[in-house]
C-alpha positions as CSV (number, residue, x, y, z in Angstrom):
1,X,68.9,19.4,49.7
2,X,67.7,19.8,53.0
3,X,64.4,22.1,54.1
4,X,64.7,23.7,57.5
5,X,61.3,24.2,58.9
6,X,61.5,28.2,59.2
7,X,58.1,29.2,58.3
8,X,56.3,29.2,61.5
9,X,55.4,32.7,63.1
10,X,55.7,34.3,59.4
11,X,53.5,36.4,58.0
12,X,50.9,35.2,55.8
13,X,52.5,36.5,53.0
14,X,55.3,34.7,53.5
15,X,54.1,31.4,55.2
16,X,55.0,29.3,51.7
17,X,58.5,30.2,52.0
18,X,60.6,27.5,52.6
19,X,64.6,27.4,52.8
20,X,66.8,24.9,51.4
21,X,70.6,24.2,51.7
22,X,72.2,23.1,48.5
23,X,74.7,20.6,48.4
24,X,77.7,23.6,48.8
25,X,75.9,24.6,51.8
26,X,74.3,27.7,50.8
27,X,71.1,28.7,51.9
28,X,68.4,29.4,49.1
29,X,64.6,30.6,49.5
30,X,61.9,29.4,47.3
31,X,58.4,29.9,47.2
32,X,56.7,26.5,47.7
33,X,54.1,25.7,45.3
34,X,52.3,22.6,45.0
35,X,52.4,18.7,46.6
36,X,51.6,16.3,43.4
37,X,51.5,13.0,44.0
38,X,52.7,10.5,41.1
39,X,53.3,7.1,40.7
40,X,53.6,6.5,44.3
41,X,56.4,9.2,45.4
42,X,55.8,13.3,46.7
43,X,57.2,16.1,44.6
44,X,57.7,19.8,45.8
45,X,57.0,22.3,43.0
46,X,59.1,25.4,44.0
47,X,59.7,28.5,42.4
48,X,63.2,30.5,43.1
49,X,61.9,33.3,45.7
50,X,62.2,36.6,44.0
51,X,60.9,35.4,40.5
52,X,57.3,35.2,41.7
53,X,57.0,39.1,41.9
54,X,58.8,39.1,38.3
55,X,56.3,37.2,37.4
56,X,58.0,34.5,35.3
57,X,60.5,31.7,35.8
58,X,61.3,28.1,35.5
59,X,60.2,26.3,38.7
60,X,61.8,23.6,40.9
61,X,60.7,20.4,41.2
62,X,62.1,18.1,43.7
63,X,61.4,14.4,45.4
64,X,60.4,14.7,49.2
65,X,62.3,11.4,50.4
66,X,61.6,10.4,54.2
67,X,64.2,11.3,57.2
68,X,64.3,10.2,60.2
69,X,64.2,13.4,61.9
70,X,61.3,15.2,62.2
71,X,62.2,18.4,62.0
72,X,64.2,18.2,58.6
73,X,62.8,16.8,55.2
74,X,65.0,15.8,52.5
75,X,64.5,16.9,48.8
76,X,66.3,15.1,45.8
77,X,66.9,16.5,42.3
78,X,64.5,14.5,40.1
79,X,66.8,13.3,36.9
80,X,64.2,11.3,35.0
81,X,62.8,13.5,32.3
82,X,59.2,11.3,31.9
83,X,59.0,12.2,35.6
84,X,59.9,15.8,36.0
85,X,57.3,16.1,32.9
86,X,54.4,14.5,34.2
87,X,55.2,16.2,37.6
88,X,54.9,19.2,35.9
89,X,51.8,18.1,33.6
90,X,49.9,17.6,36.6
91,X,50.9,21.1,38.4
92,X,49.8,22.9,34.9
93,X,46.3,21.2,34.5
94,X,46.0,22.0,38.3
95,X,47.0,25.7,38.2
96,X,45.9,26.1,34.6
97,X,43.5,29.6,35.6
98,X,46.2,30.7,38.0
99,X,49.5,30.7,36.1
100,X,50.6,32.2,32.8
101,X,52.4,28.9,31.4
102,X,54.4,29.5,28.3
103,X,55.2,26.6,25.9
């Protein structure tokens, strides 16, 4: 997926919304949450936009791989499971007082 940097001259309610293409092309908003750092790579934790004012939801998390242009960032589905949950562990301890997790 692809992140198109539209968030600049946004309102500040809406300056952590970021919009990805998918791989069929279709444009999708999601409400950027975190940067965690682990084992050497950068994950984006996203949430689907719409679900944060629900206020529940499964979030997103993705791989931020470098590109070569500067004005696009890349994003790759993260398919180890040990990675996608410590990724997450990290996220939950961060935002422990902030979020209503559910196990």
């Amino acid at each position: 997926m692809d992140a198109e940097d539209n968030i600049l001259d946004l309102p500040e309610e809406l300056d952590n919304i970021i919009h990805l293409t998918d791989e069929n092309g279709a444009d999708v908003s999601f409400e950027f949450l975190d940067l965690i750092e682990h084992e050497g790579g950068e994950y984006v934790v996203l949430l689907p936009a719409g679900q944060a004012e629900a206020g529940d939801g499964e979030v997103v998390i993705l791989r931020l791989e470098e590109s070569g242009d500067e004005t696009t960032e890349t994003y790759v589905g993260v398919e180890d499971e040990d990675t996608l949950n410590a990724v997450f562990a990290i996220f939950r301890e961060k935002f422990q007082d902030d979020f209503n997790f559910v196990d």
